[in-house]
Structure formats: structure tokens, C-alpha cells
N, C-alpha and C positions, 0 to 999 in steps of 0.2 A: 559428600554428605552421606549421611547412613541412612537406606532405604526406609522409607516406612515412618519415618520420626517426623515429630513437629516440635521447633523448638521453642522451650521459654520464654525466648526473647521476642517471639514473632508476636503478632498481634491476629489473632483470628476470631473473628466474631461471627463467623458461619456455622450453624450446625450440620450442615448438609457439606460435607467432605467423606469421599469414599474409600476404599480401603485401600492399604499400602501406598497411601499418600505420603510427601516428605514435604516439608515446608519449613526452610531456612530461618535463621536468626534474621533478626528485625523486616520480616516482609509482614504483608497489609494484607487481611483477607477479609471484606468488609460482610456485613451481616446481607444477607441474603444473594449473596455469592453460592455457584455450587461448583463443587470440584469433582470429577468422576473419579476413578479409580486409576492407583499405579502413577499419578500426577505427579511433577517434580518442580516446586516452587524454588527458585534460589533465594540466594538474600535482596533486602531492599526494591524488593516487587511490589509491587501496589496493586491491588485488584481489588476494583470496587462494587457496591453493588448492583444486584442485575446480569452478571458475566455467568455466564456459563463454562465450564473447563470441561472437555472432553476425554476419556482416558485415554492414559498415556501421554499427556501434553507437557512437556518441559519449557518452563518459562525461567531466563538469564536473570542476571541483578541487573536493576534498574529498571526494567520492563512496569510502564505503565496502562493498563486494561482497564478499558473505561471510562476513559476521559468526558468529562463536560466539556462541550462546545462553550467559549467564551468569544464574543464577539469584539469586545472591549469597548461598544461605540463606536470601530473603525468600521467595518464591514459592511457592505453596502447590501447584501442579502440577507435575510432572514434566517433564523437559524433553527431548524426545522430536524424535530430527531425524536426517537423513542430511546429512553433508559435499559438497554439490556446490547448484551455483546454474547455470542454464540463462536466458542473457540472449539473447533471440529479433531476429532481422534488423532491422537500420534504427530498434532501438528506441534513445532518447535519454535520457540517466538526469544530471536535476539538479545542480549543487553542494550538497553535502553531504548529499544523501540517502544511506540505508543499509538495506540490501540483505542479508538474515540468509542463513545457512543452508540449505539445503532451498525452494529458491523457486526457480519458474520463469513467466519473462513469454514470453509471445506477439508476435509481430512485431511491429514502428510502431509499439511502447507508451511513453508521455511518462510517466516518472515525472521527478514535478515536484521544487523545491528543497527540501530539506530533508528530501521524504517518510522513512517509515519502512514497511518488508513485514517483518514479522517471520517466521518457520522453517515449514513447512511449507504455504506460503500458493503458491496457484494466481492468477496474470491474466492472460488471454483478449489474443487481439491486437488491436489501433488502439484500445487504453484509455488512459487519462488517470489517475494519481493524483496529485490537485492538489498545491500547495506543502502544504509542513509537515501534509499528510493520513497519517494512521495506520493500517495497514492489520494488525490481529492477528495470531496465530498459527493455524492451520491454517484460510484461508480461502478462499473460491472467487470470483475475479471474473470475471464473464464477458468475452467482445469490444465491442467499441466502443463499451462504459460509460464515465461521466465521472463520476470522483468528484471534486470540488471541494476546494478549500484548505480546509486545519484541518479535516476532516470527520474522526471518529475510526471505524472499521469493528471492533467488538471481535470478539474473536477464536473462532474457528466461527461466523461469519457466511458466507452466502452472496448473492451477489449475482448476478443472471443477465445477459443478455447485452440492448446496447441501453440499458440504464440511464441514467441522469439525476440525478443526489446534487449537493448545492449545496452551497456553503458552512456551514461552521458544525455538520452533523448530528453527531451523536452517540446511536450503538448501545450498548446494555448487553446482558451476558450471564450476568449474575448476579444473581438476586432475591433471594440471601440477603445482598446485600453482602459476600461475604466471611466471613462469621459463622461460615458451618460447614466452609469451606477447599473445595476447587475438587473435583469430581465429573462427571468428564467424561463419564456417562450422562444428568446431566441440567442442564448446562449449554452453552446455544447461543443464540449473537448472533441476530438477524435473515435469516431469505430477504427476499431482496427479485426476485420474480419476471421475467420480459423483458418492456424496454418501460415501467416503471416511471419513476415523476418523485417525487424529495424534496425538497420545500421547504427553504431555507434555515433551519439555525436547529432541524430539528425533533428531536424524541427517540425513540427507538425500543427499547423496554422487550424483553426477553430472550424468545426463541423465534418475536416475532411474525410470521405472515407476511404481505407485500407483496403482493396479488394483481399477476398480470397485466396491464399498460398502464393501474395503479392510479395518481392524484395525490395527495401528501399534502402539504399544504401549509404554508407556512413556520409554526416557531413550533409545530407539533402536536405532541402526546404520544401515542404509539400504546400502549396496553396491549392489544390486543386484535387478531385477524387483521383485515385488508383485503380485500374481497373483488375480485376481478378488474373493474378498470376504475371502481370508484368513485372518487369525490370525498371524500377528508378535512381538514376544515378547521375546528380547536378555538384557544382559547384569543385571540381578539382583542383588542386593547386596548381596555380603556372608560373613560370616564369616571367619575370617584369623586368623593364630598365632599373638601373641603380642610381642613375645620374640624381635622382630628386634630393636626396641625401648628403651627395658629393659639397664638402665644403669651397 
């Protein structure tokens, strides 16, 4: 795309777009949207209003900023959110990630392809949320944490600053499953403290906490707190009889 342009085709209803903005053919820049300066919208971006664009921000095709929370009738909580989104300088936002509500990122923040931040979710600046990484509702990442593709974060998690999450983790925040409908006194995802490292792969049961510059390593199941700087490392593969199989 050629620097500095907004094309015909796009649809922009903001007046507040700053200079040497580019903004592709058929993307969405809804009225009271603001773009800062140097910004690069691609094609078929949606950005509605409320969002804020920091300069320098380069948004993919497909990228949806600003999402309304839609419950559908399924959702057993309440769905609790202010209208505006805050995308912090020089940060770079994937094709087709989506971008709720009530969320604001931190400078030189990579959110990856596909990601999802849902409504009142906090992230710190020079963080990573990998491809297709899930980030819940009202959660805290800190700065230049790296949370890895397909990691799910559920929702009132906290994560502190410095962090390490790899692929694959997966946080829960509900120990009744769902049974007794959501209670937001005593339901909460995971802290995971500064300075921390998640193995690929691991599980992290509801309220645990992550001590400080903790490792848990791929593949574990956490039910229980971490203390500051240990080693956790369950569940490795062993060897079993084969007889059960044998025809």
C-alpha cells in the first residue's frame, strides 16, 4: 500500500485521523474513532467506535477492534464493559484477531493472528499474544510477557510482568464446571507472578498461584500454589504393558 493514502473504497466516518495515515480499500473506521499518526490500516479491518489508535499502529486484514460483548442468553455472568479500546504506539495487531470492548494494550505490543482479548482485559507494553491465544475477560498482563499460540488465559487471570507461557497452556477458573453458574466472589483464573516460565502443554486449575521467577514445566497440572522460584515438573510419559490391546 502507498504510504499516507486512504482509499475510496474504505469506509471512514472519523474525522480525527492523523497524519500520514494509510487505510486500505474496504476497511471500517467507525465515527468517533481516533487514529494517531503514521498508522497503517490494511484491508477489511473494522474499527469501531470508541478505539483509540496509537501512532505507528499497523492493523492486518480482517482485524476486528472493538467488539461488543454479546452474551446470546448463554452466559451465566453478566456482561459488564465501557465502550472505548486504547491501542498503545507502535503496537502491531494480526489478521483477524479481535479486539472486545473495554481493553487496552501497552506500547510495541504484537498481538498475533487470529488472537482474541475479550472486555475489560489489561496488557502491559512489549507483550506478545501469540497466534489464536485467548485472552478472557477482565484480565491483567503485564509488560514484555510472552504468551505463546493457542495458550487459553481464562478470564480474571493475572499475569505479571516478564513472563514466559508457551504454547498450548491452558488456565481454568471454575472448579464447579459451570454447575452452579458464575460468582464472581469466588471465581478467578490463575496469577502468575514476574519472571515466571510455563511449559508447554501445562494446566493451571482456578485461583492457583505462580510464585515469582517459578518454572512449571510442560505437560503439568497445577492444583495447588507455586512457591517463588521452584521447579514443577508432573506427569511424564512412561512405559506401560501392551498386553491390554493384544487380540
Amino acid at each position: 500500500m502507498e504510504s499516507g493514502t486512504i482509499s475510496k473504497m474504505a469506509v471512514v466516518e472519523t474525522e480525527e485521523v492523523g497524519p500520514n495515515v494509510t487505510i486500505a480499500e474496504f476497511a471500517v473506521v467507525r465515527k468517533g474513532a481516533k487514529l494517531g499518526k503514521d498508522v497503517v490500516i490494511h484491508p477489511f479491518v473494522v474499527i469501531e467506535s470508541g478505539v483509540t489508535i496509537g501512532d505507528g499502529v499497523e492493523i492486518f486484514p480482517g482485524a476486528y477492534i472493538g467488539k461488543e460483548p454479546k452474551g446470546a442468553g448463554a452466559l451465566a455472568r453478566k456482561l459488564v464493559f465501557d465502550r472505548h479500546v486504547a491501542i498503545g504506539a507502535n503496537c502491531c495487531i494480526g489478521p483477524n484477531a479481535v479486539i472486545y470492548c473495554d481493553v487496552e494494550i501497552g506500547e510495541s505490543t504484537l498481538i498475533g493472528d487470529g488472537a482474541l482479548i475479550r472486555e475489560q482485559t489489561r496488557v502491559g507494553s512489549r507483550s506478545v499474544i501469540g497466534v489464536y491465544a485467548g485472552v478472557g475477560y477482565a484480565c491483567r498482563i503485564g509488560s514484555q510477557t510472552k504468551i505463546m499460540g493457542y495458550t487459553g488465559v481464562a478470564g480474571k487471570s493475572t499475569v505479571g510482568d516478564n513472563v514466559f507461557i508457551s504454547g498450548g497452556v491452558l488456565m481454568t477458573n471454575d472448579n464447579q464446571l459451570g454447575r452452579k453458574g458464575w460468582r464472581e466472589d469466588e471465581n478467578f483464573g490463575a496469577t502468575i507472578e514476574d519472571g515466571a516460565m510455563i511449559g508447554a502443554g501445562a494446566i493451571l486449575l482456578p485461583g492457583v498461584v505462580i510464585g515469582k521467577g517459578a518454572i512449571v514445566g510442560s505437560g503439568a497440572m497445577i492444583n495447588t500454589n507455586v512457591k517463588p522460584d521452584a521447579l514443577m515438573l508432573a506427569m511424564p510419559a512412561r512405559a506401560v504393558p501392551r498386553e491390554w490391546h493384544k487380540e
